[in-house]
C-alpha positions in Angstrom: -1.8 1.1 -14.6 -0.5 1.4 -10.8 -2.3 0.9 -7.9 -1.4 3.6 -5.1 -1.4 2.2 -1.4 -2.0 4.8 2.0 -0.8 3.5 4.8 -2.6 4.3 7.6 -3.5 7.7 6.1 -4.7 10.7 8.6 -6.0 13.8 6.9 -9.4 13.5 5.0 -8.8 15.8 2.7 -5.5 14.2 1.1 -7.5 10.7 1.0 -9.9 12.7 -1.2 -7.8 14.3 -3.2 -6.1 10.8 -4.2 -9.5 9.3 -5.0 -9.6 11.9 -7.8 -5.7 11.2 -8.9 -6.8 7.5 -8.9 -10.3 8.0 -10.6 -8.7 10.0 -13.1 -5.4 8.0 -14.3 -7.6 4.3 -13.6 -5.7 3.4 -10.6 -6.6 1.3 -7.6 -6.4 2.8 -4.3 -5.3 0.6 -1.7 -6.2 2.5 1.7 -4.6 0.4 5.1 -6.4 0.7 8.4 -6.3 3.0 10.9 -7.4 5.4 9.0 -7.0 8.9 10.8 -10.7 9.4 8.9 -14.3 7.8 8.9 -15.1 7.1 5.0 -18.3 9.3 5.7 -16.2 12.1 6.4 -17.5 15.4 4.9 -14.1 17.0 3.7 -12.5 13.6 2.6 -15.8 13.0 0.9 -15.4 16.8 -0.1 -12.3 16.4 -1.4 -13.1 13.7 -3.5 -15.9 15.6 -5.1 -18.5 13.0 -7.7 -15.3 10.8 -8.1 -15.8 8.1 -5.8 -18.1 6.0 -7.9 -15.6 6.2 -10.6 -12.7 4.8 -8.6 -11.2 1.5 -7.0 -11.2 1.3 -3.3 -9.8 -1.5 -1.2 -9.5 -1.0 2.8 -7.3 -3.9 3.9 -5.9 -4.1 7.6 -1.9 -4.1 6.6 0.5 -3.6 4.2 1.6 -7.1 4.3 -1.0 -8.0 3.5 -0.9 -6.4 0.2 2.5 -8.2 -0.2 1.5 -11.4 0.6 -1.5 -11.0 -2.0 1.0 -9.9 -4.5 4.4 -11.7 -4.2 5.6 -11.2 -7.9 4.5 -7.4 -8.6 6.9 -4.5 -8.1 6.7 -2.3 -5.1 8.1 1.2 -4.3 8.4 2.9 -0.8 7.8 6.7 -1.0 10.4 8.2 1.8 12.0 11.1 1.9 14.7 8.8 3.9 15.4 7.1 -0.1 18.8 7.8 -1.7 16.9 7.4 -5.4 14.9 9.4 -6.9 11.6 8.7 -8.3 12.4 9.2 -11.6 16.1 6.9 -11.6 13.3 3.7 -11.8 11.4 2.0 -14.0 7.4 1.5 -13.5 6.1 -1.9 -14.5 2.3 -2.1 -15.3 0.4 -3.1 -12.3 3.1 -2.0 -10.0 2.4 -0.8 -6.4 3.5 3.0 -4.8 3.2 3.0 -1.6 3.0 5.9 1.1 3.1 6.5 4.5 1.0 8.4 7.0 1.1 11.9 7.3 3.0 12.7 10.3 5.8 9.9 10.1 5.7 8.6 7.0 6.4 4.6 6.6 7.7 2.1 9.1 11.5 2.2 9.6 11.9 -1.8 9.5 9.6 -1.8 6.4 12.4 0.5 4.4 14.9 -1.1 5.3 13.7 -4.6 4.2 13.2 -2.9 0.8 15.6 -0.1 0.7 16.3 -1.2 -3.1 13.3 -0.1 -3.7 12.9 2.9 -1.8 12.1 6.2 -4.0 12.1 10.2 -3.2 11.0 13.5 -5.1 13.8 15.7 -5.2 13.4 18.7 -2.7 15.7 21.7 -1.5 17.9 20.8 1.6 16.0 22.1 4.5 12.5 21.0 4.1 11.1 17.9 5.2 8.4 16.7 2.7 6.0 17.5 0.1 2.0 17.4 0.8 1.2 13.4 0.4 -1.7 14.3 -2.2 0.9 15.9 -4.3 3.3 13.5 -3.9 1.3 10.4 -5.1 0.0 12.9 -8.2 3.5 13.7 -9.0 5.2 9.6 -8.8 2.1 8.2 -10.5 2.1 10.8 -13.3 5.7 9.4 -13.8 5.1 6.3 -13.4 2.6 6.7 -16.0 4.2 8.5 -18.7 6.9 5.8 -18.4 4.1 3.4 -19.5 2.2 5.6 -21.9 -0.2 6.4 -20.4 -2.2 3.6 -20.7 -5.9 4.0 -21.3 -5.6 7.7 -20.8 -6.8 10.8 -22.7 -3.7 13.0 -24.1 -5.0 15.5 -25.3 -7.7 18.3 -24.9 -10.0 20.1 -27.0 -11.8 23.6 -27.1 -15.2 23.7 -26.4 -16.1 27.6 -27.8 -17.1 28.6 -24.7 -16.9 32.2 -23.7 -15.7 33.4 -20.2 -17.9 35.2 -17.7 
């Protein structure tokens, strides 16, 4: 299990679309205030389709916190300003990903207090980030499959159903 953490997230529809990455791999989703959003938003609540019942949401005022309420689980920063890559760690159960805003990412002073644990996806020289929902789908799915997947359907089954 992980539990995912938006700091100070701004666009509804990203929120919502990581309500459904959380609801569907059992994670918690830590959301930190300001949000750019109000929770009865129609395309965050769009965005998170029927899933909202089936997932974990906690609003808390800062990341620390989070930290403070967690002092021995692992944390990772997702910057593209990292040196590691997201795959070059390992992802205890329980463990915390954590994501900046939108439009600037995470605090300066909070990377450097835990550059060790900073992480990055890989991208081509020249652009500057990935969408955030696709970037907390692609670092939990890792983290994830490092731990087996735990809980989680793995595999799929045909249902006979003809297409239209």
């Amino acid at each position: 299990m992980v539990n995912i953490v938006l700091v100070e997230p701004e666009i509804p529809q990203n929120a919502g679309n990581i309500v459904r990455t959380c609801a569907a791999t059992g994670s918690t989703l830590y959301m930190v205030r300001p949000l750019g959003f109000e929770l009865d938003d129609k395309k965050y609540k769009r965005a998170g389709l029927d899933y909202f019942p089936m997932s974990n949401i906690i609003l808390v005022d800062s990341i620390d916190e989070i930290l403070a309420k967690n002092p021995t689980s692992t944390f990772y920063f997702c910057s593209t300003k990292s040196k590691k890559t997201h795959t070059e760690v390992d992802y205890p159960d329980g463990c915390f990903l954590v994501f900046g805003k939108e439009s600037y990412g995470l605090r300066e002073d909070l990377l450097k207090a835990h550059y060790d644990h900073c992480i990055r996806v890989p991208m081509i020289p020249g652009t500057r980030s990935l969408n955030l929902s696709n970037t907390v789908a692609i670092i939990a799915y890792e983290a994830l499959r490092q731990q087996g997947y735990p809980g989680m359907q793995n595999y799929g089954e045909l249902t006979g159903r003809k297409e239209s």
